[in-house]
N, C-alpha and C positions, 0 to 999 in steps of 0.2 A: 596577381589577382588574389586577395582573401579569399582564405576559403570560408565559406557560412556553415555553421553549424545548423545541421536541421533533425535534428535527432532531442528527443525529450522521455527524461528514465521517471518512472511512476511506481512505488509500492501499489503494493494491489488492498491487500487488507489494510482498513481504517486510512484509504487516500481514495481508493475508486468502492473499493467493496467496504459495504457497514457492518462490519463483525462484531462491533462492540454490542448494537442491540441486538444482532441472529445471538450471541456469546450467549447476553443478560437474558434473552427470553426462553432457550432452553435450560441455563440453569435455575430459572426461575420453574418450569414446567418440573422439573427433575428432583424440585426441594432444595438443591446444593445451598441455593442463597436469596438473600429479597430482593436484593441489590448488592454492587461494589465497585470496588475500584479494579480494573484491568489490566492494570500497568504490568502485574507480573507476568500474567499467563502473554501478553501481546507483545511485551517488549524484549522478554528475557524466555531463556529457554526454560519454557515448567517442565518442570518432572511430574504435577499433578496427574494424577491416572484418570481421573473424572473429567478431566481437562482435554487429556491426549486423545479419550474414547469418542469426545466428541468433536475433535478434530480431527476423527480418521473417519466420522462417518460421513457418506456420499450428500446423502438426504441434509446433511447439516450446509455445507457448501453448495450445493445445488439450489436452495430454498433462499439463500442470501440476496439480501437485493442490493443496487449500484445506489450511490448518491447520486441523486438526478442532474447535479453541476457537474458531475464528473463525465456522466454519458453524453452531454453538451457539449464541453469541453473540448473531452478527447477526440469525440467526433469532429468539432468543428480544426482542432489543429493539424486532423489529420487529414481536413478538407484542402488543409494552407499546405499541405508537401511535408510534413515532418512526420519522421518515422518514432511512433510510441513505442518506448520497449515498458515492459514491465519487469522489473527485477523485486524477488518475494522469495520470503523466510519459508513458504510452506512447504513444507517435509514430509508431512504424511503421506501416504500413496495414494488414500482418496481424496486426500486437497488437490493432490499432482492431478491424478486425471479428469478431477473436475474442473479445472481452471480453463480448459480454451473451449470445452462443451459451456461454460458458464458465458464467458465471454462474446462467445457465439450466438448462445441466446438473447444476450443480450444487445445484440449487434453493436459489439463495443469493437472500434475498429486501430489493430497493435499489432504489434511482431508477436512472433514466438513468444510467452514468457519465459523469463527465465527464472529459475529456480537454485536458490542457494541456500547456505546457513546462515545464523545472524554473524553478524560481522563479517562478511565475506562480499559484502553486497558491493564493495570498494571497491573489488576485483573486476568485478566483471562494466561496472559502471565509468569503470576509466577506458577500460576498451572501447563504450559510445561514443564518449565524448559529450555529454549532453548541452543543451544551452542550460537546462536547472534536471533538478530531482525534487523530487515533492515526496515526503516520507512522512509516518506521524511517529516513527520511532525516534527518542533524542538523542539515543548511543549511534544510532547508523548516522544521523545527521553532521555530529562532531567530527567522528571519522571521516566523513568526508569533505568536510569544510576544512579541515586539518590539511585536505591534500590539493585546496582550491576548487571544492565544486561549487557552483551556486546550489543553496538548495529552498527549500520550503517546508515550514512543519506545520503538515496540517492538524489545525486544533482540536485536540479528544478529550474530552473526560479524565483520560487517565496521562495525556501527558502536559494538563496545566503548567503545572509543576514550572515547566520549560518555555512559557509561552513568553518570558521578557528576556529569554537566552538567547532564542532564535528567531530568525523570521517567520511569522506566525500567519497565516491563513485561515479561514474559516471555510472558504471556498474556493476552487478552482479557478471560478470566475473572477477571480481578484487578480491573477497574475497578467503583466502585460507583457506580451514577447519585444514589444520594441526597446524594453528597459532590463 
């Protein structure tokens, strides 16, 4: 008998949760900037302190909202018997404990998350097993295409850059589990 894979690994930030415009509209409120590009603070570990302050505050995470294909989505796969893990960069201790009050409220329905660093996401996603990953980071992506995952880059602003390297998505809605 095959065994089926029913298990599906999801970044949380900039795949289910919109941090790029929560980012831009408090740095915008704050003065920091008018506008930019994201790519450092989301893909690589910043050291910015204006950056970090507001990624340890509650009210910052708490206020973020889901992509509405994502809350479809995940709801609907996890209608179909597949267990969502979420595996995420975030570190802070108010990212940590807002993450499943968040998710909650949102009746977004997953396992545990899990929490690592970047580039460690490898670790724990080969333990799933997933049928894909969906990430908008292109350094986690390689790495794990490097070890045979399927994966998905969902498309940002700040990881253009990558969109003819990788399998590129706009949307959740686009993937099909039968392929």
């Amino acid at each position: 008998m095959k065994h089926i894979k029913k298990s599906i690994a999801l970044d949380l930030d900039g795949v289910i949760a919109d941090i790029a415009t929560s980012l831009e509209n408090e740095l915008v409120a704050r003065d920091l900037i008018q506008e930019g590009n994201f790519e450092e603070w989301l893909t690589k570990d910043t050291k910015n302190k204006e950056i970090l302050q507001i990624f340890n505050e509650p009210l910052f995470w708490k206020n973020m909202k889901p992509y509405k294909d994502a809350w479809h989505q995940i709801n609907y796969w996890f209608s179909l018997g597949y267990d969502i893990y979420i595996v995420t960069a975030r570190r802070q201790p108010n990212a940590i404990s807002e993450t499943t009050p968040w998710l909650e409220s949102w009746n977004i329905n997953t396992m545990k998350p899990i929490f690592c660093n970047l580039g460690e996401k490898i670790n724990h996603i080969k333990k799933i097993d997933p049928v894909f990953v969906v990430e908008d980071n292109p350094r986690e992506i390689r790495k794990l295409e490097e070890a045979g995952v399927k994966c998905y880059l969902r498309a940002q602003s700040y990881n253009q850059a990558y969109w003819n390297e990788f399998t590129t998505i706009e949307s959740l809605l686009e993937i099909d589990l039968e392929n």
